[in-house]
DRENSEMI-681461 format. One line per field, with one value per atom (N, C-alpha, C): atom name; y, z, x; residue number from 1; residue in one letter. Coordinates in nm, 4 decimals, always signed. Example, Ala and Ser with C-alpha at 12.3 -4.5 7.8 and 13.67 -1.06 7.14 Angstrom:
2
a	(N; CA; C; N; CA; C)
y	(-0.5690; -0.4500; -0.3300; -0.2250; -0.1060; +0.0030)
z	(+0.7800; +0.7800; +0.7800; +0.7080; +0.7140; +0.7870)
x	(+1.3190; +1.2300; +1.3200; +1.2850; +1.3670; +1.2900)
k	(1; 1; 1; 2; 2; 2)
r	(A; A; A; S; S; S)
***
This chain:
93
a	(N; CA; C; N; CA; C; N; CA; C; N; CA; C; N; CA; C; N; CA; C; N; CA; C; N; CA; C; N; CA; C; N; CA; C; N; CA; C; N; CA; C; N; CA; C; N; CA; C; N; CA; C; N; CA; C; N; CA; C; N; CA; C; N; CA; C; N; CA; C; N; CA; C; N; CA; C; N; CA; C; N; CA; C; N; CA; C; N; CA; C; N; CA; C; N; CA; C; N; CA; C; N; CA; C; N; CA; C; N; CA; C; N; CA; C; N; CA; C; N; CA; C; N; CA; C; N; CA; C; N; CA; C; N; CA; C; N; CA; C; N; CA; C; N; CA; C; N; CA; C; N; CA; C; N; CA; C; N; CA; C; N; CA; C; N; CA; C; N; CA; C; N; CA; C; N; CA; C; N; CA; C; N; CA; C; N; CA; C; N; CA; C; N; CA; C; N; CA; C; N; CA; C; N; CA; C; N; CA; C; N; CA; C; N; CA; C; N; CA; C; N; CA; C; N; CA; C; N; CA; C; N; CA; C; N; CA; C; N; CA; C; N; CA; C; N; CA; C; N; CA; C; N; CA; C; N; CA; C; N; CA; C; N; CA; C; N; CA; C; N; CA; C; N; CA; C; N; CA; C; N; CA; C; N; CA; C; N; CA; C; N; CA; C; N; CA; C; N; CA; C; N; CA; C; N; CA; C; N; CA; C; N; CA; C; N; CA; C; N; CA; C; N; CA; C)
y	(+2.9301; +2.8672; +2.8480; +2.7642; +2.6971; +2.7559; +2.7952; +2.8624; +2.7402; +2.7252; +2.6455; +2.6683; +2.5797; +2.5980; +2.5601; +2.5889; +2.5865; +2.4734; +2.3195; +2.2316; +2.1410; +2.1982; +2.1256; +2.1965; +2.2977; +2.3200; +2.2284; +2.1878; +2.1138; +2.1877; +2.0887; +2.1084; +2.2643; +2.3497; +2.4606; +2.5216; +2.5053; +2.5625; +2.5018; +2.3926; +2.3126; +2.3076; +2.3388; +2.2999; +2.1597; +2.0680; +1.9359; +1.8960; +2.0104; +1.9783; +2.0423; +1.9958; +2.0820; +2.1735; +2.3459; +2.4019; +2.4139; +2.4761; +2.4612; +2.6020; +2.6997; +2.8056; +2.9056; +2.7786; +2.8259; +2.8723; +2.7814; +2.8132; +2.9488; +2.9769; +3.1202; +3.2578; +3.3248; +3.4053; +3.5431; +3.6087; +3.7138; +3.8431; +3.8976; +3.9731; +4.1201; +4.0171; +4.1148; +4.2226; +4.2079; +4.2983; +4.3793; +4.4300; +4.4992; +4.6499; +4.7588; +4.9086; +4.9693; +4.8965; +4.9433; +4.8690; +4.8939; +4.7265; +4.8332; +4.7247; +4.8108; +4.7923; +4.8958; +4.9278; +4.9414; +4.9110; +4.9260; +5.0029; +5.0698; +5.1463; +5.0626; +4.9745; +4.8890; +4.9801; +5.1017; +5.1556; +5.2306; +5.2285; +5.2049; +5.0889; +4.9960; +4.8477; +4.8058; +4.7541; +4.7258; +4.5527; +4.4597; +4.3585; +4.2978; +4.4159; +4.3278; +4.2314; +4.3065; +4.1900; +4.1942; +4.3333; +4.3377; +4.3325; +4.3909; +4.3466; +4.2144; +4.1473; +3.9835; +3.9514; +4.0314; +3.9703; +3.9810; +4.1079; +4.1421; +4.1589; +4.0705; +4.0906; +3.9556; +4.0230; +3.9201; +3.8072; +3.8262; +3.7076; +3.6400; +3.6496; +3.5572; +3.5784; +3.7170; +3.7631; +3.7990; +3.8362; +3.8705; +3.7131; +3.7403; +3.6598; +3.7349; +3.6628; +3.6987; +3.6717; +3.7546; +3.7062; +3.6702; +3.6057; +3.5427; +3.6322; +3.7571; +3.8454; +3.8849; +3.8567; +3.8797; +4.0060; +4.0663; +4.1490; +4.1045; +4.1825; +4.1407; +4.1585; +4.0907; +4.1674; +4.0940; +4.1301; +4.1103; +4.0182; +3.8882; +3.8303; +3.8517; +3.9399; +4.0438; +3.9650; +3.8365; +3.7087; +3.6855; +3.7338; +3.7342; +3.8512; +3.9327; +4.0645; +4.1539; +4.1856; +4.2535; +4.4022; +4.4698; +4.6077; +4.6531; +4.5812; +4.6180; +4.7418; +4.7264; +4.8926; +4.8291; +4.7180; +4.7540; +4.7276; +4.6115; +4.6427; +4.7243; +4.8944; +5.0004; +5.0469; +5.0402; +5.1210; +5.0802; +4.9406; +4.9051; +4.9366; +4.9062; +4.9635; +5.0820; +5.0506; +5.1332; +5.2501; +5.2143; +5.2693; +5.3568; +5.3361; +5.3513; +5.3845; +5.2391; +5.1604; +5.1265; +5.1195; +5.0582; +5.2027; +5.2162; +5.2873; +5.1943; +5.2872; +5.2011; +5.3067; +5.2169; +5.3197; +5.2343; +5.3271; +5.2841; +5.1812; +5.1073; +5.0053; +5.0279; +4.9981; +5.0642; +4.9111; +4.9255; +4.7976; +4.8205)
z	(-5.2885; -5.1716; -5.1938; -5.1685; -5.1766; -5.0214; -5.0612; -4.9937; -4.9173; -4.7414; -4.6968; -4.6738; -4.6461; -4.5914; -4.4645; -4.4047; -4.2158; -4.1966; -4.3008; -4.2508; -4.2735; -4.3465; -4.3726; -4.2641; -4.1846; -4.1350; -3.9960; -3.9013; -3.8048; -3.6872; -3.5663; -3.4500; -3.3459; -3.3504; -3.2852; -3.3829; -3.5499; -3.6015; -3.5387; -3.4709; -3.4839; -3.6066; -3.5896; -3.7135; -3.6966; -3.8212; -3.7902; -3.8980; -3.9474; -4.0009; -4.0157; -3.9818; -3.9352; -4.0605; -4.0482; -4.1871; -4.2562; -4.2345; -4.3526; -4.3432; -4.2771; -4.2629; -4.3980; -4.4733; -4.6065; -4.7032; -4.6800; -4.7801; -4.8056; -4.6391; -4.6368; -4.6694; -4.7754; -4.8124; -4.7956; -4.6754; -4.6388; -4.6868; -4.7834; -4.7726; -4.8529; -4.9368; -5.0261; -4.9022; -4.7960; -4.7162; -4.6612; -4.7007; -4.6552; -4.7685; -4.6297; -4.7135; -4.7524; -4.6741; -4.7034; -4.7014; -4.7441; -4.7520; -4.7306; -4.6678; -4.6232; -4.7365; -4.7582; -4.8467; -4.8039; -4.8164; -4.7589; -4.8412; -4.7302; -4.8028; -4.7786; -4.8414; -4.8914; -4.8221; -4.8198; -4.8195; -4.6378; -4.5484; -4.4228; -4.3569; -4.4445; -4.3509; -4.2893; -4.1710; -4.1075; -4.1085; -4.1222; -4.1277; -4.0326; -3.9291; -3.7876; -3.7628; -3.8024; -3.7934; -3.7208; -3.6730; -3.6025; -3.6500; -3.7975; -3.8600; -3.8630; -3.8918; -3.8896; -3.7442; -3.6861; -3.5006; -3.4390; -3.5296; -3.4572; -3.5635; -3.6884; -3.7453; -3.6994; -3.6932; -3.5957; -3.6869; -3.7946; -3.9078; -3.9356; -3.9405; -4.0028; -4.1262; -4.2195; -4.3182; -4.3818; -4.2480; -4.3250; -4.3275; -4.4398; -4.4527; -4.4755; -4.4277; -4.4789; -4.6575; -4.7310; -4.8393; -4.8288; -4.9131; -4.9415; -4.8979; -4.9078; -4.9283; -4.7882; -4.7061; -4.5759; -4.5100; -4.6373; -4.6317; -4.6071; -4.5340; -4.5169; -4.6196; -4.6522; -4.7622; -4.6858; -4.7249; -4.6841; -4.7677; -4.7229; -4.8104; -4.8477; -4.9493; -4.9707; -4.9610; -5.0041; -4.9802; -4.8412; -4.7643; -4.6100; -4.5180; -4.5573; -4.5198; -4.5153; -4.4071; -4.3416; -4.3748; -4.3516; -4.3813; -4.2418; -4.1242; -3.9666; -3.9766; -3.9900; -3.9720; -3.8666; -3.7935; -3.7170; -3.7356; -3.8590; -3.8847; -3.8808; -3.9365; -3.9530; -3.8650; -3.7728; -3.6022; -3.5226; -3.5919; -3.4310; -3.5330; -3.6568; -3.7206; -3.6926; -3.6489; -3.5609; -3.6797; -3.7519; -3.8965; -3.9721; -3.9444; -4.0009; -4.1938; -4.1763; -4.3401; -4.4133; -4.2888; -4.3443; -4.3285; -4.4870; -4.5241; -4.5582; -4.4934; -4.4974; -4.6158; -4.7391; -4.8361; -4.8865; -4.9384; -4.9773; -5.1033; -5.0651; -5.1389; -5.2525; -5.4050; -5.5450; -5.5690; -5.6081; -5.6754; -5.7767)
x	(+8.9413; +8.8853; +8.7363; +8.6674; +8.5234; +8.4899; +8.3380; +8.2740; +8.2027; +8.2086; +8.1061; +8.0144; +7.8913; +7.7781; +7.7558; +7.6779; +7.6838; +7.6836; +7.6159; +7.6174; +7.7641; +7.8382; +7.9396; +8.0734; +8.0758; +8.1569; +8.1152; +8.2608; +8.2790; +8.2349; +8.2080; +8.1604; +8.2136; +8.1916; +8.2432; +8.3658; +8.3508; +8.4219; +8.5869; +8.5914; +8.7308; +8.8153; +8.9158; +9.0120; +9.0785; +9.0038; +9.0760; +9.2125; +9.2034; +9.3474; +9.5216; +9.5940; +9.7103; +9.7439; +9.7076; +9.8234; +9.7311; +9.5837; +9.4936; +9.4954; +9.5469; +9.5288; +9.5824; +9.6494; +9.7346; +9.6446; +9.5464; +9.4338; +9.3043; +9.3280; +9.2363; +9.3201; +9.3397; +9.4473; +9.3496; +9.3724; +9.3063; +9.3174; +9.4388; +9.5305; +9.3936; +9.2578; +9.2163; +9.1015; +9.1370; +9.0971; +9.1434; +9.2132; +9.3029; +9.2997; +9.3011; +9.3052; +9.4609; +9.4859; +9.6625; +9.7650; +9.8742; +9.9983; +10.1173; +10.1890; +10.3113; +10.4164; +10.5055; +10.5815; +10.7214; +10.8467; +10.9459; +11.0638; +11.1238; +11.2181; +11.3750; +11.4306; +11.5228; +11.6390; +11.7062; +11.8219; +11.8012; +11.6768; +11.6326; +11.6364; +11.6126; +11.5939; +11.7080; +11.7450; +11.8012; +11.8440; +11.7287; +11.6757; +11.7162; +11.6869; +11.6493; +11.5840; +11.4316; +11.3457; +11.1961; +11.2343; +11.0800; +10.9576; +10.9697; +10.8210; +10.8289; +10.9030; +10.8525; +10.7883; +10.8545; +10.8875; +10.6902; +10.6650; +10.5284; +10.4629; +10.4498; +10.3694; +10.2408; +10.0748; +10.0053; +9.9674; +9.9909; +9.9635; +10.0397; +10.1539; +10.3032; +10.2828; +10.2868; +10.2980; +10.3990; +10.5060; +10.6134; +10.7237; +10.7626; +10.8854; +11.0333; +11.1187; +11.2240; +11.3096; +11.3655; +11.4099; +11.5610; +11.5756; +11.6981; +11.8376; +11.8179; +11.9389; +11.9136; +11.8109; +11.7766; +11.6946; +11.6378; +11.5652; +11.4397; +11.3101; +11.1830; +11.0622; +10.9796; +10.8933; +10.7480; +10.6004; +10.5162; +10.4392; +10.3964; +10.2961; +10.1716; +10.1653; +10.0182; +9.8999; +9.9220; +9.8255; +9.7422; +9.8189; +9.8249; +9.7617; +9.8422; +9.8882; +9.7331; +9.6943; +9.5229; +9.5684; +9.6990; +9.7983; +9.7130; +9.7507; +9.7267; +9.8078; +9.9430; +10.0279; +10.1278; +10.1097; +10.1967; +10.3143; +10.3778; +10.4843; +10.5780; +10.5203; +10.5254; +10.5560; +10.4482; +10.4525; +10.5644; +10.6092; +10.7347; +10.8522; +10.8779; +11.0184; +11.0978; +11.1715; +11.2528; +11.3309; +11.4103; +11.4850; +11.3357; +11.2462; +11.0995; +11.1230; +11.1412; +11.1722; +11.0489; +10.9125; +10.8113; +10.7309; +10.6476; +10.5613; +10.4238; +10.2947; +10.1801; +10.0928; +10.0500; +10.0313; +9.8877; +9.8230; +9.6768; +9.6873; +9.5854; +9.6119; +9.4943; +9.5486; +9.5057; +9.4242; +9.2803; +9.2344; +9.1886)
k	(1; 1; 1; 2; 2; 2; 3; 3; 3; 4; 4; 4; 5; 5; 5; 6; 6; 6; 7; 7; 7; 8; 8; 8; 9; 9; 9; 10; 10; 10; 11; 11; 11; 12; 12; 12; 13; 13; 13; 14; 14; 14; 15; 15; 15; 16; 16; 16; 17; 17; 17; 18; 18; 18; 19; 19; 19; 20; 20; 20; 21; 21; 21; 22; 22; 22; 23; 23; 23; 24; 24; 24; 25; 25; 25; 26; 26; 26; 27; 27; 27; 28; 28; 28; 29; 29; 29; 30; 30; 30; 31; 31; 31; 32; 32; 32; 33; 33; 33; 34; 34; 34; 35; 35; 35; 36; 36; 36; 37; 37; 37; 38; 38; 38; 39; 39; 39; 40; 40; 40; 41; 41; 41; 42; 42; 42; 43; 43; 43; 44; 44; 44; 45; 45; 45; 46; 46; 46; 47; 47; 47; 48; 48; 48; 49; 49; 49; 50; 50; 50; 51; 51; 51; 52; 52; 52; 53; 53; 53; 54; 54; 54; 55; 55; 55; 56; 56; 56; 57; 57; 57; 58; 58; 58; 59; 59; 59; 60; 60; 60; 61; 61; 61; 62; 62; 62; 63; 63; 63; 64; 64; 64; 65; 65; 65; 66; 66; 66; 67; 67; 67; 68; 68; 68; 69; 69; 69; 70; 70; 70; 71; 71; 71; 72; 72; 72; 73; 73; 73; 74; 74; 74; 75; 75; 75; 76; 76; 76; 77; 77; 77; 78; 78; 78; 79; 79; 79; 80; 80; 80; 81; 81; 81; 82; 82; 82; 83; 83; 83; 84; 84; 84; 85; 85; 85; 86; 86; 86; 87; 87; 87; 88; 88; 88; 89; 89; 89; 90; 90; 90; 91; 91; 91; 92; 92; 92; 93; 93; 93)
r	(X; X; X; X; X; X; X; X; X; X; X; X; X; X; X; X; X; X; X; X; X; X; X; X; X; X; X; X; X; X; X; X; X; X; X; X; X; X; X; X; X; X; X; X; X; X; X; X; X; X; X; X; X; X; X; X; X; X; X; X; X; X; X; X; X; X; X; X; X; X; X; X; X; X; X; X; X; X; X; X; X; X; X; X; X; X; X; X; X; X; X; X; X; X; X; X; X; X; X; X; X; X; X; X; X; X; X; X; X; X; X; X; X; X; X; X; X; X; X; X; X; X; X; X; X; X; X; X; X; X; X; X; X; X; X; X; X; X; X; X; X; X; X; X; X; X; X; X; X; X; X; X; X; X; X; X; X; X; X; X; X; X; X; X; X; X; X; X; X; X; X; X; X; X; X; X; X; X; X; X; X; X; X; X; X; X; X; X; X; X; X; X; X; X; X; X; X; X; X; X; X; X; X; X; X; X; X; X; X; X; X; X; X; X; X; X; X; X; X; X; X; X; X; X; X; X; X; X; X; X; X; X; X; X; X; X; X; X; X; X; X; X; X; X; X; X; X; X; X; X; X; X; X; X; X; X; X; X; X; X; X; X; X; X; X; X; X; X; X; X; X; X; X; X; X; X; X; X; X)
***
């Protein structure tokens, strides 16, 4: 991502384009990432349900995994998993 300068960003910080949000990949701020325990998951769905970023996706086999790209490691995935499948573990750089 290219870094702006104050004069090139738009009027009140408006977003004039639909889906650009793809491009700001937040995830390297983050102290912790959630970790899942596969043989707990339920794949209900609530981490997707309340995750505040739209980080989680679902996989193919219908299991949930987190887009680390994304992913701030808020916790609350964690906090609402009911099966408590999701482990929030320090994140190694």
């Amino acid at each position: 991502m290219d870094q702006y300068k104050w004069h090139e960003l738009t009027v009140g910080c408006v977003i004039e384009e639909v889906g650009n949000a793809m491009e700001y990949k937040t995830g390297d701020w983050r102290s912790s990432k959630p970790v899942w325990n596969w043989e707990k998951c339920t794949k209900c769905g609530l981490c997707w349900l309340f995750c505040p970023d739209a980080s989680i996706r679902q996989r193919d086999d219908g299991f949930y995994e987190a887009d680390l790209d994304y992913c701030k490691g808020c916790g609350i995935c964690a906090k609402e998993c009911k099966p408590v499948a999701i482990t929030m573990v320090e994140e190694e750089r």
